[in-house]
C-alpha positions as CSV (number, residue, x, y, z in Angstrom):
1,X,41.0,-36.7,-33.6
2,X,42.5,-38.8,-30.5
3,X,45.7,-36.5,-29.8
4,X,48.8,-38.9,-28.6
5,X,49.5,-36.6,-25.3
6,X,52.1,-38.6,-24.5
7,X,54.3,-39.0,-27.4
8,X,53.3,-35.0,-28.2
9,X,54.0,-34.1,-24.3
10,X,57.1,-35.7,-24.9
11,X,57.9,-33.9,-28.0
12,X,57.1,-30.4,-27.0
13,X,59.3,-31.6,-23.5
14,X,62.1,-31.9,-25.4
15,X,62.0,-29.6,-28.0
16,X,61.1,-27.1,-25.2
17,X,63.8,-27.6,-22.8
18,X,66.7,-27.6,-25.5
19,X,65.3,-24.3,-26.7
20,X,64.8,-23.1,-22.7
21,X,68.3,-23.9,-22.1
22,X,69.6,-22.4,-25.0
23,X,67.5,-19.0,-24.0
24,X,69.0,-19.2,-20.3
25,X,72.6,-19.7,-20.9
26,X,72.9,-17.3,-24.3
27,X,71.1,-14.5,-22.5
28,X,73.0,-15.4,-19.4
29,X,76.0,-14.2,-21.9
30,X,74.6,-11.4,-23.4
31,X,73.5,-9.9,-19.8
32,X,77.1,-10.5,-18.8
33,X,78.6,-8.3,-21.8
34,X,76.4,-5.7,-21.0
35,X,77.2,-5.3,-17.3
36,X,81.1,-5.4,-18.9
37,X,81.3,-3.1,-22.0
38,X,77.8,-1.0,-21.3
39,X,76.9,-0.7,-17.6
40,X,74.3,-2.6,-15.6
41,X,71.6,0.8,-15.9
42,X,71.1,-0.5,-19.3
43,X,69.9,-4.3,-17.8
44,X,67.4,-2.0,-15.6
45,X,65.8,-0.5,-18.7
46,X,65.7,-3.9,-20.8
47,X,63.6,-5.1,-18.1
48,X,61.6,-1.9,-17.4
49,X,60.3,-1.8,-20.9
50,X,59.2,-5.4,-20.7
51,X,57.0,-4.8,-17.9
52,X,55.4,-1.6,-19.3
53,X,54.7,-3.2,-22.4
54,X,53.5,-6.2,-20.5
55,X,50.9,-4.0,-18.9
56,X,49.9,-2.9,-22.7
57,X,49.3,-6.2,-23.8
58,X,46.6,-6.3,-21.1
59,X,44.4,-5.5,-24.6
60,X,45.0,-8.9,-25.6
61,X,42.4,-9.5,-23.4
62,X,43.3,-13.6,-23.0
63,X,41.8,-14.1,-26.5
64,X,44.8,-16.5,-27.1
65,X,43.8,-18.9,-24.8
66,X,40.1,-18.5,-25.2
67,X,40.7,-19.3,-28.5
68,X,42.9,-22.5,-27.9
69,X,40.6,-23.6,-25.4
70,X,37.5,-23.5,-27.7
71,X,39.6,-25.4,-30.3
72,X,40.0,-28.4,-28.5
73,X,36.5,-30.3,-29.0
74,X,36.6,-29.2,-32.7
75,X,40.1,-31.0,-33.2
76,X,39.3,-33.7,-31.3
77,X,36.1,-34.3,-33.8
78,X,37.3,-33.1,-37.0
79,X,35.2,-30.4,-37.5
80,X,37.3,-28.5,-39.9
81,X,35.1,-25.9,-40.5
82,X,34.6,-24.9,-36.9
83,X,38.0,-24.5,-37.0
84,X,38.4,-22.3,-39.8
85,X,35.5,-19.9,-38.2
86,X,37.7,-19.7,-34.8
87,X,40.8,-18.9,-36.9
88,X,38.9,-15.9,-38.7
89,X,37.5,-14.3,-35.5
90,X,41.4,-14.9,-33.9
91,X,42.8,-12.9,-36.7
92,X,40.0,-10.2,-36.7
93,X,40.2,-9.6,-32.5
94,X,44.0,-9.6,-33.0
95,X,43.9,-6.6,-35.6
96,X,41.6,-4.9,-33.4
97,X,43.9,-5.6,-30.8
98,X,47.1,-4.4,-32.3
99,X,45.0,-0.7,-32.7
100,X,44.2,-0.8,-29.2
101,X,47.8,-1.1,-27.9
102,X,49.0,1.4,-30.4
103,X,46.7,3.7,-29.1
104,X,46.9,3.2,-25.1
105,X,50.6,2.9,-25.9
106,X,50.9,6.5,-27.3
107,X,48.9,7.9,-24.4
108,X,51.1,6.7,-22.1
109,X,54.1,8.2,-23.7
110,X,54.1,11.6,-22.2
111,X,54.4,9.3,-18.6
112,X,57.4,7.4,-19.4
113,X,60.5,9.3,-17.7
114,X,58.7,9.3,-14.4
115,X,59.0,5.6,-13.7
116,X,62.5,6.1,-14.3
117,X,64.2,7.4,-10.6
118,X,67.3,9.1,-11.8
119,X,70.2,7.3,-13.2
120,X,68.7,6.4,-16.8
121,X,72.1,6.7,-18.9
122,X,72.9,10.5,-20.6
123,X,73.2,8.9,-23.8
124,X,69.8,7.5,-24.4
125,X,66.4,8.9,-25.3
126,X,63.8,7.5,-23.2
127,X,61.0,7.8,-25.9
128,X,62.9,6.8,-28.6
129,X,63.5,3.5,-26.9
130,X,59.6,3.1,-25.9
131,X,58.3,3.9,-29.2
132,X,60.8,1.0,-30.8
133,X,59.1,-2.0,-28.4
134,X,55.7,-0.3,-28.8
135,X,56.0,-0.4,-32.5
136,X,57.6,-4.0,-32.4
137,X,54.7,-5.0,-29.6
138,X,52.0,-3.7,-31.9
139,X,53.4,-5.1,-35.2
140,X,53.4,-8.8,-33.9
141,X,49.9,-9.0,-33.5
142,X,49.8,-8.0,-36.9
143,X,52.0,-10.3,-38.3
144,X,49.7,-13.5,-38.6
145,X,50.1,-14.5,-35.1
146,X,46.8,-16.2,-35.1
147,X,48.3,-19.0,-36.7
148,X,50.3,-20.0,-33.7
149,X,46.9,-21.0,-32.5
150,X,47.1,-24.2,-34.5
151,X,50.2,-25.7,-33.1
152,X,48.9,-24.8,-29.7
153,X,45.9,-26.6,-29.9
154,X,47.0,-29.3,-31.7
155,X,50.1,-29.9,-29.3
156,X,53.2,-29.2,-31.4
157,X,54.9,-26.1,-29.5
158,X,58.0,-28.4,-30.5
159,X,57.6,-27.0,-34.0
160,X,57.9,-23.2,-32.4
161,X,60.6,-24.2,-30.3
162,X,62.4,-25.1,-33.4
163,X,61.6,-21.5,-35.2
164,X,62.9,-19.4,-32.0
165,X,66.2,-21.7,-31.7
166,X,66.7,-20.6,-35.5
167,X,65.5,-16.9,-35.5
168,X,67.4,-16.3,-31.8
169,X,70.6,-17.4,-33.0
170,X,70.7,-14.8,-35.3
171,X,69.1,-12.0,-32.8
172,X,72.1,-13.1,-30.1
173,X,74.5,-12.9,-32.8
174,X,74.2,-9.9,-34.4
175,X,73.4,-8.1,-30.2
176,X,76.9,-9.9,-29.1
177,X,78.6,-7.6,-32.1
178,X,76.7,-4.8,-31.4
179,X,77.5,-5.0,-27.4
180,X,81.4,-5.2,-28.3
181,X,82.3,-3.7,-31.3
182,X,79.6,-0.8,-31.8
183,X,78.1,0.0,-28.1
184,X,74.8,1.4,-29.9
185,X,71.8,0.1,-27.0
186,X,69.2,1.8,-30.1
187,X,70.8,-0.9,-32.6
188,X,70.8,-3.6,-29.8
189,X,66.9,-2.9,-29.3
190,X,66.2,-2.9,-33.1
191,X,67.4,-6.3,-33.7
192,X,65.8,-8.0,-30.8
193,X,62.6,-6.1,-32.1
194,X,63.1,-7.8,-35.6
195,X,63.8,-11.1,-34.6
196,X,60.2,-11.0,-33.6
197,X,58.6,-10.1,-36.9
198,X,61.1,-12.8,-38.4
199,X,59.7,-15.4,-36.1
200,X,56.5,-14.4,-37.0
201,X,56.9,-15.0,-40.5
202,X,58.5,-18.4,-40.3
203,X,55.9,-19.6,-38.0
204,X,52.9,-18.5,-40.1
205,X,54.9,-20.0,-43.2
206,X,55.3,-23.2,-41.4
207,X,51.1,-23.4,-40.4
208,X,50.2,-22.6,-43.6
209,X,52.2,-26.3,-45.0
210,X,51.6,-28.0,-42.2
211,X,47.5,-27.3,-41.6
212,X,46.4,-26.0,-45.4
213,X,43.2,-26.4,-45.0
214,X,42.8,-24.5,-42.4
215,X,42.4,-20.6,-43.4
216,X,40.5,-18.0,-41.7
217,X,37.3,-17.9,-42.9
218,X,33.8,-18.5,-42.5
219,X,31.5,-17.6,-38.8
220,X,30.7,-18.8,-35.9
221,X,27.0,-19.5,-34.5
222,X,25.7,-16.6,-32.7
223,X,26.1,-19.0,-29.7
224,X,29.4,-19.7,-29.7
225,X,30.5,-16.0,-30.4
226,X,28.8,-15.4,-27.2
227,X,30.5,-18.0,-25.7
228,X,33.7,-17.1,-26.4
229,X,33.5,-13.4,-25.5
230,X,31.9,-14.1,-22.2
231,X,35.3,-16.7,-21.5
232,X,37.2,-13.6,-23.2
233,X,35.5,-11.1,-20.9
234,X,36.5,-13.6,-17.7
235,X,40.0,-14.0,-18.9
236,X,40.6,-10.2,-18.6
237,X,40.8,-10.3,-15.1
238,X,43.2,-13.2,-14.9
239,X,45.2,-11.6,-17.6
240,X,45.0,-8.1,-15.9
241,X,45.7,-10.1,-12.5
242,X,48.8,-11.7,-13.9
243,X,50.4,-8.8,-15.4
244,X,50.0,-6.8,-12.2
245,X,51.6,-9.5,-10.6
246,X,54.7,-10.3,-12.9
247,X,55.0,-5.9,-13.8
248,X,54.7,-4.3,-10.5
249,X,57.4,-5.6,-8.8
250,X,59.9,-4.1,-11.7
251,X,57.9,-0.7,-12.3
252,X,57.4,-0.2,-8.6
253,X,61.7,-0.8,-8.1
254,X,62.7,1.4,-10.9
255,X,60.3,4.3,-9.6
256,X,61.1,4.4,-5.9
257,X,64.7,2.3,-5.9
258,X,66.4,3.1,-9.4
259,X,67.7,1.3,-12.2
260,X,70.6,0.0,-10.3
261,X,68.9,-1.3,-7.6
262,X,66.6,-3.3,-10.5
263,X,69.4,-4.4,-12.6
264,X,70.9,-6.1,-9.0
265,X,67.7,-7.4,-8.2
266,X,66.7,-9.0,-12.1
267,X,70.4,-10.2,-12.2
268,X,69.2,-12.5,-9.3
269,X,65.6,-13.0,-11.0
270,X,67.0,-14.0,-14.3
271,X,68.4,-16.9,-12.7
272,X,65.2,-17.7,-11.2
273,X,63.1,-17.0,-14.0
274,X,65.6,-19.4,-16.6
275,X,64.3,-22.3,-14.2
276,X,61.0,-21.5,-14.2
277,X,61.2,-21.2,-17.5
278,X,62.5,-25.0,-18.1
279,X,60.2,-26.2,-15.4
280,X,57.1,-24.3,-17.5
281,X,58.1,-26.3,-20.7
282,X,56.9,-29.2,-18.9
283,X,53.9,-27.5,-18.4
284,X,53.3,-26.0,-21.7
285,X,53.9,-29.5,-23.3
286,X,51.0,-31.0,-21.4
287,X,48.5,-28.2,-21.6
288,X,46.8,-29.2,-24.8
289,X,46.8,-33.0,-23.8
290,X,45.6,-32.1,-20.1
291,X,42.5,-30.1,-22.2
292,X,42.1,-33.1,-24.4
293,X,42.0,-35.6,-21.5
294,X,39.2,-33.5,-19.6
295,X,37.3,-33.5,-23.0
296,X,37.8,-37.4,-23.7
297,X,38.3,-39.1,-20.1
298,X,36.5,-39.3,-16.7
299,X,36.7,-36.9,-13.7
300,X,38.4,-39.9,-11.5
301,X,40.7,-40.2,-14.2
302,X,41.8,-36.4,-14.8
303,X,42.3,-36.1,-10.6
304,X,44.6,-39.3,-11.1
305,X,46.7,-37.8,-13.2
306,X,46.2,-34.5,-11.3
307,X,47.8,-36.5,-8.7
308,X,50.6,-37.8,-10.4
309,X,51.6,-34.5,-11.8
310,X,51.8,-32.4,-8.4
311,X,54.3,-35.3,-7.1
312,X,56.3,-34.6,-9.8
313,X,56.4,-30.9,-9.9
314,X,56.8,-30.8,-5.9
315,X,60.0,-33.3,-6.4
316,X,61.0,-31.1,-9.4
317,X,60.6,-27.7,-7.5
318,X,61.6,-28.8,-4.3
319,X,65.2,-30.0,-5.8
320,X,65.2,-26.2,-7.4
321,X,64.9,-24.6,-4.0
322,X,67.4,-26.5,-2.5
323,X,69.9,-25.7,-5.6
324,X,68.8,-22.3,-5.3
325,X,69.8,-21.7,-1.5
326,X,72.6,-23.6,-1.7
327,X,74.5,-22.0,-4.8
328,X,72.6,-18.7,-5.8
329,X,75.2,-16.2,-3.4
330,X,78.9,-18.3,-5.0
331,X,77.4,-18.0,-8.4
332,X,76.3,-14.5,-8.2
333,X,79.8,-13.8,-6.4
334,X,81.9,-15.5,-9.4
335,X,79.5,-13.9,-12.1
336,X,78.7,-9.9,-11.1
337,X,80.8,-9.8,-8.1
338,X,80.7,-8.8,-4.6
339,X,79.6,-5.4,-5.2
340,X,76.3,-6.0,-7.3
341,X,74.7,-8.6,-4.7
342,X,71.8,-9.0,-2.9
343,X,72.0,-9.6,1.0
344,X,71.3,-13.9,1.8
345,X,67.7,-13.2,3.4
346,X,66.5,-11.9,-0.2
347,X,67.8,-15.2,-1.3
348,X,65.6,-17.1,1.2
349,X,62.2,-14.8,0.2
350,X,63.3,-15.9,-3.4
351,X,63.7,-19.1,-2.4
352,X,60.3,-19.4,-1.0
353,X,58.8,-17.9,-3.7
354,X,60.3,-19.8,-6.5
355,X,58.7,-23.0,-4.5
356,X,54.7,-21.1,-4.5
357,X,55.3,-20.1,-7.9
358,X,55.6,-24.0,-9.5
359,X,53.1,-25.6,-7.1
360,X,50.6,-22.3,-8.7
361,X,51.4,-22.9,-12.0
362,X,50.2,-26.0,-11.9
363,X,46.8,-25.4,-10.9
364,X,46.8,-22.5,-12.7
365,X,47.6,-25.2,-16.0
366,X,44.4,-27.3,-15.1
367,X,42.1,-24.3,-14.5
368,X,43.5,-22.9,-18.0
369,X,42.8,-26.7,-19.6
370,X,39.3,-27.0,-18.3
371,X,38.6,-22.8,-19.1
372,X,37.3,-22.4,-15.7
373,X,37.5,-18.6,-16.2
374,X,34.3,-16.7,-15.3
375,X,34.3,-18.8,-11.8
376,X,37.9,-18.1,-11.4
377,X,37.9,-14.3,-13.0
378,X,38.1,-12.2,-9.4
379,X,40.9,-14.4,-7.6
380,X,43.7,-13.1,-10.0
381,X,42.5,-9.8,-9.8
382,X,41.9,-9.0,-6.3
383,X,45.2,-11.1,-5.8
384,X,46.9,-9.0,-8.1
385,X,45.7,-5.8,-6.5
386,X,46.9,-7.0,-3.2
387,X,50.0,-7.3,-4.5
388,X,50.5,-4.0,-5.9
389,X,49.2,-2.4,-2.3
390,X,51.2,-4.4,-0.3
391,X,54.7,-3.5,-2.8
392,X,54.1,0.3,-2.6
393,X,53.7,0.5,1.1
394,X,56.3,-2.5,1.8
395,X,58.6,-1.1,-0.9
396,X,59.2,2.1,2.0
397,X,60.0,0.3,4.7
398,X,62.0,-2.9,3.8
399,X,63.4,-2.0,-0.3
400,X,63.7,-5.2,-1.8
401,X,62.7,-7.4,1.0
402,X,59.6,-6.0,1.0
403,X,58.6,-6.4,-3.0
404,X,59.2,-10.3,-2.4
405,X,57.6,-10.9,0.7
406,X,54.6,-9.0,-0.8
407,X,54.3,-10.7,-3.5
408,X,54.5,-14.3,-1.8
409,X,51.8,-13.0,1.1
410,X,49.4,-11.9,-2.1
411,X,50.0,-15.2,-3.7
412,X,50.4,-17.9,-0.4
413,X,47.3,-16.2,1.1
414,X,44.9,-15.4,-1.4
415,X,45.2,-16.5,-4.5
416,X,46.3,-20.0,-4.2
417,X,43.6,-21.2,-1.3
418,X,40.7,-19.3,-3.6
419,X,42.3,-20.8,-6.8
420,X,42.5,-24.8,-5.8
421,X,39.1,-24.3,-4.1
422,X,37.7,-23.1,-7.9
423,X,39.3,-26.5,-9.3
424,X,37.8,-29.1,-6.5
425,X,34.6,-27.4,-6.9
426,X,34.4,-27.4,-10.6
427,X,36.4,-29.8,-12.3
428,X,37.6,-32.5,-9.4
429,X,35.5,-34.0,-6.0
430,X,35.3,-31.3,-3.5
431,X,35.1,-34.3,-1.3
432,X,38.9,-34.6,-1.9
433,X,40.0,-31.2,-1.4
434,X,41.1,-31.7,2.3
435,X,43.5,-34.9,1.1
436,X,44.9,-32.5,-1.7
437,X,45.8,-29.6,1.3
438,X,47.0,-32.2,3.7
439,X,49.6,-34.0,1.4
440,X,50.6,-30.2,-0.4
441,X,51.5,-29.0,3.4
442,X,53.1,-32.3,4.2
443,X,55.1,-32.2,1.0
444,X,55.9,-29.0,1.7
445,X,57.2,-29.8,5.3
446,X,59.8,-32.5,3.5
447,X,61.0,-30.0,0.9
448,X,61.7,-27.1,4.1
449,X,63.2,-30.6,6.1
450,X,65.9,-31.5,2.5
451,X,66.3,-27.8,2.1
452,X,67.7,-27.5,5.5
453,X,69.7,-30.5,5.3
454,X,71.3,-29.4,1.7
455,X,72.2,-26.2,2.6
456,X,73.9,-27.8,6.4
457,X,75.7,-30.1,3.8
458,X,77.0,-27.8,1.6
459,X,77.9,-25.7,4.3
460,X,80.3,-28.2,6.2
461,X,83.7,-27.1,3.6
462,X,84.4,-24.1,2.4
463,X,86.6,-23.8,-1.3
464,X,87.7,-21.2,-3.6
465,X,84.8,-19.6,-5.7
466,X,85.0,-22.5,-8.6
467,X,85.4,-25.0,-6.1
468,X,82.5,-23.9,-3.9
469,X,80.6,-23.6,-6.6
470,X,81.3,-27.5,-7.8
471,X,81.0,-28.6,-4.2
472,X,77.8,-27.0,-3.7
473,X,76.1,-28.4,-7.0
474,X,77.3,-32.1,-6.7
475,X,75.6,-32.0,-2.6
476,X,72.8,-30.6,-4.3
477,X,72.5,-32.8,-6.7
478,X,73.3,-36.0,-4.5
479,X,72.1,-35.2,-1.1
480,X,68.7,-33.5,-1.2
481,X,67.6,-36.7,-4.0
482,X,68.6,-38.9,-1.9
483,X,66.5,-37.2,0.8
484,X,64.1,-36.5,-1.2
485,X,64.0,-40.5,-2.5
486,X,63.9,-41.7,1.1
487,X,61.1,-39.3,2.4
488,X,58.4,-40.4,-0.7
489,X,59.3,-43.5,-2.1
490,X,56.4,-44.8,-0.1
491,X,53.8,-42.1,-1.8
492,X,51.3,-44.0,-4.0
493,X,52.1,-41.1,-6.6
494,X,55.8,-42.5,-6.9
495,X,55.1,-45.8,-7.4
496,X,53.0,-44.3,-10.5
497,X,55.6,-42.1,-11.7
498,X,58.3,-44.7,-11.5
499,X,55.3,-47.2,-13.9
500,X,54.9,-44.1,-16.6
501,X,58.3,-43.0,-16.8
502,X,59.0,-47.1,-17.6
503,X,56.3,-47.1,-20.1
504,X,57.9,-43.8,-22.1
505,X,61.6,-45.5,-21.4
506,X,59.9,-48.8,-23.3
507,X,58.6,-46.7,-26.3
């Protein structure tokens, strides 16, 4: 089976970003009601939780997108039963899985109250609240979440997006009531642990129509199992690596800072994080069609495209970044006030790391197409590591500052050099590699040169918080596109995004 990538890229774009921006500005809400009618020590735990149970799903082991990945040559040839064999050993490891978590989960129980610093709200039981996301955490690897693996690997995340836009709107609904009328955080926690299992159950009901002939049965050559455990065994580090990386920060804040200090600091990362959300729909939406191009097309081909897509996520992220400097402080101002905001400088570390973290992605999205995992399995790891060394001895010294700025030395200087020489040495011409670090830097240089000029811009008049605010986003808007159209319409890579863009316009 010839997958349309473009048309399904497409799709899954759409479908994606209308979910993403639903998920950014109904959350935006629901944070805001909480700092209002709770107290902002309640955002620190909401976000503490996540990244402990982040940590637990480290027993998940990366069998998702091993299995994913080792479904693509089957769809691609129409070998149904292959398929079925993968879905069987999905649903088995998930069980498994689910008892691991449950297990490691309850050990870690006892340890709970000491990652907490000191203002965790008099109301609330600590263990309650853990055992409530374990339980949820454990249950949806129970609740047919194999099945998800079908519209992964067949490129139809739009048919997801669809389920969550349903099954959230209830979940926001019923928290908004809850917030105002009834103040209970144990109900608020229930229902966003529900919507889960809901979502679950929709989506499996949904496979089951839409792929019913695919059911979880039959095995797998001794070969292939082996296979597939040795990419799951080299995903572990990468998955380990990543949740290091995305927890620590949180765990390390609420331990030595508080949760008030964390609910200032994820206030200013849930802004970030809703645009790298939207930005990673775009890269979700291509992942199966990037895996079924490296299958079906040449190497030249694949670096091509390569190509193509960095000069549109470097024109992407670099507009970000300049929004970003120019209007985070007026928003945060108008939205939380004076009082819960972060000084400018941890704008500027934000700033900087927003930009790594896209241009990463990226080739993290072609190493996790091609499953270059057992060459890549140490870099997230010993990156990770790094990370979480540099934030506890960083973390005494500089507070906030010194979380960021570790986690953009980790990522600037050792994880992505070691991660884009894996890709040129594996799936593209090493012989380019220099080419590819030449035009990142110089790309980089313009986006630094339009940041600068954005932020002068938007600097020049000075309004009322509304009226800053509109001022700032229509400079942003105009000026640093203009900029950024002047500096690389000259880039072969434009040229070709302008010609594909044309071709999807004439479809």
């Amino acid at each position: 089976m010839r997958i349309e990538r473009t048309k399904n890229s497409l799709r899954n774009f759409a479908f994606g970003v209308l979910l993403k921006i639903y998920q950014t500005f109904v959350p935006f809400a629901m944070r805001t009601l909480m700092i209002y009618f709770m107290g902002v020590q309640y955002l620190g735990l909401n976000g503490l939780f996540t990244s402990i149970l982040q940590v637990l799903n480290l027993a998940e082991l990366g069998v998702g997108s091993a299995m994913v990945y080792s479904m693509y040559k089957p769809i691609a040839e129409d070998n149904e039963t292959k398929i079925c064999a993968l879905m069987g050993l999905y649903k088995k490891y998930y069980t498994m899985i689910g008892f691991v978590i449950a297990l490691g989960g309850s050990i870690l129980t006892p340890f709970i109250p000491y990652l907490i610093k000191s203002d965790m709200p008099a109301d609330l039981n600590v263990y309650i609240l853990y055992l409530l996301n374990l339980a949820a955490t454990v249950l949806s690897y129970w609740m047919f979440a194999y099945k998800n693996a079908l519209f992964q690997a067949h490129q139809r995340l739009d048919v997801t997006s669809k389920t969550s836009l349903i099954t959230t709107t209830i979940q926001y609904g019923l928290q908004a009531f809850i917030i105002i009328f009834v103040k209970d955080y144990y109900l608020y926690v229930i229902v966003a642990l529900s919507t889960q299992g809901l979502t679950n159950l929709i989506t499996a009901f949904i496979a089951s129509k839409m792929y019913p002939t695919y059911e979880p049965k039959g095995k797998l050559e001794k070969s292939e199992l082996k296979e597939i455990n040795r990419q799951i065994k080299d995903l572990f580090t990468a998955k380990f690596g990543g949740v290091i990386l995305n927890s620590a920060d949180t765990v390390v804040i609420s331990a030595f800072l508080g949760l008030t200090v964390l609910a200032e600091y994820q206030n200013y990362y849930f802004i970030l994080s809703s645009i790298m959300g939207l930005v990673t729909v775009l890269f979700n939406s291509c992942t199966a069609g990037i895996g079924n191009s490296i299958v079906v097309e040449t190497r030249e081909k694949n670096y091509a495209d390569f190509k193509k897509l960095f000069f549109l996520i470097v024109w992407i992220a670099g507009w970000c970044t300049c929004c970003l400097l120019c209007i985070y402080q007026p928003f945060m101002k108008l939205w939380v006030g004076s009082d819960l905001m972060l000084p400018f400088s941890v704008v500027i570390l934000l700033c900087i790391y927003y930009y790594i973290y896209e241009i990463n992605q990226l080739l993290n999205v072609y190493k996790d197409a091609a499953g270059i995992w057992h060459k890549d399995r140490y870099r997230p790891l010993i990156t990770a590591l790094s990370n979480l060394v540099l934030n506890l001895l960083m973390v005494q010294f500089w507070g906030v500052y010194g979380i960021i700025l570790s986690t953009i030395i980790a990522t600037l200087f050792i994880g992505m050099p070691w991660l884009t020489h894996n890709l040129f040495t594996t799936l593209f011409d090493i012989s380019e590699m220099k080419k590819f670090i030449a035009s990142m830097l110089s790309k980089t240089l313009i986006v630094i040169l339009v940041c600068g000029v954005t932020y002068f811009a938007s600097s020049i008049l000075d309004f009322s918080d509304i009226g800053n605010l509109i001022y700032r986003g229509a400079v942003c808007c105009i000026i640093s596109n203009l900029a950024f159209y002047v500096l690389l319409r000259k880039h072969q890579e434009y040229k070709e995004c302008v010609n594909l863009i044309g071709k999807i316009l004439h479809r």
